[in-house]
C-alpha positions in Angstrom: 36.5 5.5 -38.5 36.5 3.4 -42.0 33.5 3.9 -44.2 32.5 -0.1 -43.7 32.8 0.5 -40.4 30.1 3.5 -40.7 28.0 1.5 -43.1 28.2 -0.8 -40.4 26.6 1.1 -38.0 24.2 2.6 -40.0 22.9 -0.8 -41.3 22.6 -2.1 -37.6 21.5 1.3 -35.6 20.1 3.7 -37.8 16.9 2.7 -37.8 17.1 1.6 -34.0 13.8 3.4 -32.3 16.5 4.0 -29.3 19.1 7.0 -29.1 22.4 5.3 -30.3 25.6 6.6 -29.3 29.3 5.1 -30.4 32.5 5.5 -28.8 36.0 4.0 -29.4 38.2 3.3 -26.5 39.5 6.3 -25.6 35.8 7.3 -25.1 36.0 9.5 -28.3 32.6 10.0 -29.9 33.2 8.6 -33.3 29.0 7.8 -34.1 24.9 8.1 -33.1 22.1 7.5 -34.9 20.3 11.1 -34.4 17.4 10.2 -32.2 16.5 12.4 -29.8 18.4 12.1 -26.4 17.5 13.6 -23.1 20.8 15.9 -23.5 22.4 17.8 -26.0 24.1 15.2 -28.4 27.3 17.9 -28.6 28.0 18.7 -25.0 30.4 16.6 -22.5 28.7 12.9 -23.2 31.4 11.5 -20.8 30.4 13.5 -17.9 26.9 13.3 -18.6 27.2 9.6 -18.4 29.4 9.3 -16.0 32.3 7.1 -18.2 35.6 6.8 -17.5 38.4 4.8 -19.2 39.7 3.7 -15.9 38.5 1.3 -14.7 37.6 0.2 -18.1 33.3 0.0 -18.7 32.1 -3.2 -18.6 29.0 -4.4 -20.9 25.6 -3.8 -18.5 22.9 -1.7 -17.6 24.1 2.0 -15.9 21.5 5.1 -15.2 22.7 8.9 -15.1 21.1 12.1 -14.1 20.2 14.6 -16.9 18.0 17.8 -15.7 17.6 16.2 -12.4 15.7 13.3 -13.7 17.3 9.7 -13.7 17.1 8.0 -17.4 19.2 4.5 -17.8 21.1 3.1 -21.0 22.5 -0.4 -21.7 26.0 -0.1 -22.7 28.2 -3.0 -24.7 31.7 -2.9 -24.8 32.8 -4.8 -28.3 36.7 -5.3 -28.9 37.6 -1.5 -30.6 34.5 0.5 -29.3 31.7 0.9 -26.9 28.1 0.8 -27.7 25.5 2.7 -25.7 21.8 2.7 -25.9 20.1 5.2 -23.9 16.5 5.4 -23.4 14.6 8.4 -23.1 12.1 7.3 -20.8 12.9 8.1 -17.2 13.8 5.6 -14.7 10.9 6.4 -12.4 7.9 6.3 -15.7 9.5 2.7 -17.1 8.5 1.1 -13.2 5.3 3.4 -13.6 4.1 1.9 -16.6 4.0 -1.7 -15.2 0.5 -1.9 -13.6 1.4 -4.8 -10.7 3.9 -2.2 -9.5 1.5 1.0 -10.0 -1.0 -1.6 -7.7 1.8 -2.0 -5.1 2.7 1.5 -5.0 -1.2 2.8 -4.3 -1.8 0.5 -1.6 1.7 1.7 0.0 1.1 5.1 -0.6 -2.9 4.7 1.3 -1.8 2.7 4.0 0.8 5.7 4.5 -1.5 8.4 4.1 -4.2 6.9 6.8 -1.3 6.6 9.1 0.2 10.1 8.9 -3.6 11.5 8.8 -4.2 10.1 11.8 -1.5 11.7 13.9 -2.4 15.3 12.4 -5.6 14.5 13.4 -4.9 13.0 16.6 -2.4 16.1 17.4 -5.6 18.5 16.0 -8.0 17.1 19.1 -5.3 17.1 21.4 -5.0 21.3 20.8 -9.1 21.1 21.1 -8.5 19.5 24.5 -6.3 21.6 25.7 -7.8 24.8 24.8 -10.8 23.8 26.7 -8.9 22.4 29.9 -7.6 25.9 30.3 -4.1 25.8 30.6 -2.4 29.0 31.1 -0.6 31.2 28.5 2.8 29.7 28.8 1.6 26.1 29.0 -0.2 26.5 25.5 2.6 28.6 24.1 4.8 25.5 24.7 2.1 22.8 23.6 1.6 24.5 20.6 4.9 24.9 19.4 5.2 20.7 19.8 1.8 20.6 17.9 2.9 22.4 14.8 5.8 20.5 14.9 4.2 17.6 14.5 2.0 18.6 12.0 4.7 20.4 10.0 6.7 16.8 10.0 3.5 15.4 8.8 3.2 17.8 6.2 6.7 16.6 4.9 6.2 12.8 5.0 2.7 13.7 3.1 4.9 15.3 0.3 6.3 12.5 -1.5 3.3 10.2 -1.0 1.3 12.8 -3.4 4.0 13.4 -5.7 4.1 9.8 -6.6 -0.1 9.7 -6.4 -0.1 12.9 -8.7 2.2 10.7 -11.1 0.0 8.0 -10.7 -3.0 10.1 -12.0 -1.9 10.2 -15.2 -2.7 6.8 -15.8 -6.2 7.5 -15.0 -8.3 9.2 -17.9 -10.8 10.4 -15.7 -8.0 12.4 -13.7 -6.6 13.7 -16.5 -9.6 14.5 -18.8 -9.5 18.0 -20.0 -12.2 20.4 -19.8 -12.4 24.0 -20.6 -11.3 25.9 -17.5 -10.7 29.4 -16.7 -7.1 29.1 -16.4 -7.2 32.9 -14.4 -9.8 31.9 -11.8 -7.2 28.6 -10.7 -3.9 30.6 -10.8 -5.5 33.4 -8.6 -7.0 30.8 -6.1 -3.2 29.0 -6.3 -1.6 32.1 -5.2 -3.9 32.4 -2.3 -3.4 29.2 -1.2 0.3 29.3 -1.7 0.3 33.0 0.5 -1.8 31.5 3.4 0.2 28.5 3.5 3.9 30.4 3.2 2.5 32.7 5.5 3.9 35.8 6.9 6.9 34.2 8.8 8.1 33.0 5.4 11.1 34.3 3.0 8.5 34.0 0.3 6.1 35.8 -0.5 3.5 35.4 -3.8 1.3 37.9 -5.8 -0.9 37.3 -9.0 -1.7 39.4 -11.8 -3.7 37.8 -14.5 -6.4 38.8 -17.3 -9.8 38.6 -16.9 -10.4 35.3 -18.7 -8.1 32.7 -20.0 -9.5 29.6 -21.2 -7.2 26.3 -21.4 -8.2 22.8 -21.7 -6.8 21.1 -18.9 -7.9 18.8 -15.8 -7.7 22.0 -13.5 -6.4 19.6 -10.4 -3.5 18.9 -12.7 -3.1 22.3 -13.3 -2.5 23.5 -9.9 0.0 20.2 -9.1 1.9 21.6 -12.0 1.8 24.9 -10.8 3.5 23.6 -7.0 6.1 21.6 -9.1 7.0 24.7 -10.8 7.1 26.9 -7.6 8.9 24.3 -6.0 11.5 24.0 -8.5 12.8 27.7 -8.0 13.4 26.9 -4.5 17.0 27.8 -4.2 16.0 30.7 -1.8 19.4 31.2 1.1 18.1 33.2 3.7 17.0 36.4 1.2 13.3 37.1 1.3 11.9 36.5 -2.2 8.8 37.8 -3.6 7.2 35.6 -6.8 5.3 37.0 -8.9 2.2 35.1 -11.3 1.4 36.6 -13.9 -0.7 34.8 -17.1 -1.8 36.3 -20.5 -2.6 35.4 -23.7 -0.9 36.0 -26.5 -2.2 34.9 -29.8 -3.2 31.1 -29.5 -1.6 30.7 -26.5 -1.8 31.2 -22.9 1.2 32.1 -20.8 1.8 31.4 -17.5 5.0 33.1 -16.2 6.6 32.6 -13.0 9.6 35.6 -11.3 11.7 35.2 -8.7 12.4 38.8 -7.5 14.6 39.2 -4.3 13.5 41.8 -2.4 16.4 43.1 -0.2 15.1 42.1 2.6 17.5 39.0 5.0 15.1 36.1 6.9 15.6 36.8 10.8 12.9 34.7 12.1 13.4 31.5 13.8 12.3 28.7 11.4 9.7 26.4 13.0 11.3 22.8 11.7 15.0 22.7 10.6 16.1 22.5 7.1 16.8 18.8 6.3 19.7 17.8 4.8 19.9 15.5 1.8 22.7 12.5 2.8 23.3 12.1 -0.9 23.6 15.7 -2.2 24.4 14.8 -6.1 21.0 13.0 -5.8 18.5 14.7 -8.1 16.5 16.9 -5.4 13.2 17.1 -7.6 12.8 14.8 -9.4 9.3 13.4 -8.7 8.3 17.4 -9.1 10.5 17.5 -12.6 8.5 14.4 -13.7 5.0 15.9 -13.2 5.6 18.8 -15.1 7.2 16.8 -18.0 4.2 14.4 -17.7 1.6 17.9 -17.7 3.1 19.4 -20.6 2.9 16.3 -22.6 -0.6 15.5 -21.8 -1.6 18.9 -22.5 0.7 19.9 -25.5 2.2 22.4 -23.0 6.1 23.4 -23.3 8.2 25.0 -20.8 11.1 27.7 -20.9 13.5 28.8 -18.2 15.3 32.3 -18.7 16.9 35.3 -16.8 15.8 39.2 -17.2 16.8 42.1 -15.8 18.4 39.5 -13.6 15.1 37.8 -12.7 15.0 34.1 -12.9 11.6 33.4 -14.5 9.7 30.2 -16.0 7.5 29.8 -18.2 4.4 27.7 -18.9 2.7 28.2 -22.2 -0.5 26.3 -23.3 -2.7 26.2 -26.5 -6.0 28.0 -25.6 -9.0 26.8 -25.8 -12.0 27.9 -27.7 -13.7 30.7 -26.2 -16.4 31.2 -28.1 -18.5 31.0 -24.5 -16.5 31.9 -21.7 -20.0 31.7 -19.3 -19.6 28.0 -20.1 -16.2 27.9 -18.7 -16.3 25.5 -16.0 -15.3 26.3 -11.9 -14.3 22.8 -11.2 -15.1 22.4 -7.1 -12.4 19.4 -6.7 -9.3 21.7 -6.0 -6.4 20.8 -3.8 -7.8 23.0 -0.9 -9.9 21.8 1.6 -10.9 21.8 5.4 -8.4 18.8 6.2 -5.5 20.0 8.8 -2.6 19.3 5.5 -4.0 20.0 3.1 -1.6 18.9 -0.2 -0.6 22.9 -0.2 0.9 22.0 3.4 2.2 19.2 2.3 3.8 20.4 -1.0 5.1 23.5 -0.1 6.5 22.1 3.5 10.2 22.5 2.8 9.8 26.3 2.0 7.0 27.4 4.2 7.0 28.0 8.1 3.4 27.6 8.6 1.8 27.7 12.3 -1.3 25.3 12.6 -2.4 26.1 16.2 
């Protein structure tokens, strides 16, 4: 590349807010501009956005996958080189951020909440009426199982409906208004949750160890979506029973919230209650609505998040500022958790591609 063509770019890109990247024909990286990119700037930029020098890239708008999370770029294909301009917003937040469509996408998501509601609750009454007809033992063995199955698919169409509401709620300041919490109390009433609803039946099985008190300033119904998104996201199970293990401390100024995978030894031999679905598009990012609310957590909350391998454990881990805890008897119990007496509860619905959970 000549130096007027690199004062060239300079003059035009440097200063561009977007993350500029500059290839010549032969898709060799010859300049960017530095910004930051959702990817490494020095790994395999072809790959990573999916270019090809034949057939040769036309000027328009393309989107690729980085971290399983979809992010788009406009690319413009001059007479020596190719210019790309990628912005680091995902896909999913840039439609977000338009209210008329965050409108539209509330009133879809009620209407299909009241709908799938309904047949759990219809399917709840109809095991009421049963059990006081009196049918025998076998009967209700058999109506039963096509109960839970219809709850357990309910749970699963429930799923993304609060993913995209919990992504929603971060439009909301009151949703997302921090207050100083007792970050132990929520992670110990999580794993509770998360063991009734995984159940015994399950491959997984999670434990808790936590100090007494660990104060974080956080909307605490944001903090226990963030902790499903993170459980969900280590969900690569086979059919090895896993135990996970919570633990949270704090060190310093900060509190740490560490998730393990440890397999146990053990093989799953029980019958599953619903099949495993299959995705029709595998290379299509798997969790991304999940990926998005953590992203969207730790920015709200000045949180950061780091995956790593020990002793051959895969663990995350979630690290916060803590609060000031000059009066931890001031420490609020906020009574608006996820759990509550509804048949799917957003723990059912969440955790319904990993759990085997029996309603009746």
């Amino acid at each position: 590349m000549t130096d007027n063509l690199s004062d060239f770019f300079m003059s035009a890109y440097e200063n561009d807010s977007a993350c500029v990247i500059i290839f010549d024909r032969e898709l060799r990286l010859i300049w960017h501009n530095d910004k930051p990119a959702p990817f490494d700037i020095n790994s395999s930029l072809k790959e990573t956005l999916k270019l090809q020098t034949s057939p040769t890239p036309q000027s328009g708008d393309y989107s690729f996958i980085c971290d399983g999370i979809i992010y788009d770029y406009h690319l413009t294909a001059a007479k020596e080189y190719y210019i790309i301009s990628i912005c680091t917003t995902p896909s999913a937040m840039r439609n977000l951020d338009k209210e008329p469509i965050r409108q539209q996408l509330e009133n879809t998501i009620s209407s299909a909440r009241s709908n799938i509601m309904s047949i759990a609750a219809s399917a709840s009454e109809l095991n009421d009426y049963f059990e006081e007809f009196g049918a025998d033992e076998n009967c209700m063995k058999l109506l039963n199982e096509q109960i839970n199955m219809i709850m357990g698919n309910c749970a699963r169409m429930l799923k993304k409906q609060l993913s995209l509401q919990e992504l929603l709620k971060y439009y909301d300041p009151y949703e997302t208004e921090p207050v100083c919490v007792d970050s132990s109390s929520i992670i110990e009433n999580f794993t509770r949750c998360c063991q009734y609803v995984l159940g015994p039946r399950n491959q997984i099985q999670a434990v808790c160890e936590t100090q007494d008190i660990l104060p974080l300033a956080i909307n605490p119904q944001r903090l226990e979506f963030l902790l499903m998104c993170v459980l969900l996201t280590l969900h690569d199970f086979g059919d090895q029973i896993h135990q996970i293990k919570l633990s949270a401390q704090r060190i310093l100024d900060e509190i740490n919230i560490n998730f393990t995978l440890i397999p146990t030894g053990d093989q799953d031999t029980s019958g599953r209650l619903l099949s495993k679905s299959v995705p029709l598009h595998k290379n299509a990012p798997q969790y991304e609505l999940e990926k998005l609310i953590i992203k969207r957590c730790l920015e709200k909350y000045e949180g950061t998040m780091i995956e790593s391998v020990q002793n051959g454990f895969r663990i995350i881990s979630l690290r916060f500022p803590a609060a000031d805890d000059d009066a931890p008897s001031s420490l609020k119990s906020d009574s608006r958790d996820l759990w509550s007496q509804l048949p799917v509860t957003p723990y059912h619905a969440m955790l319904s591609e990993i759990s085997d959970f029996r309603y009746f």
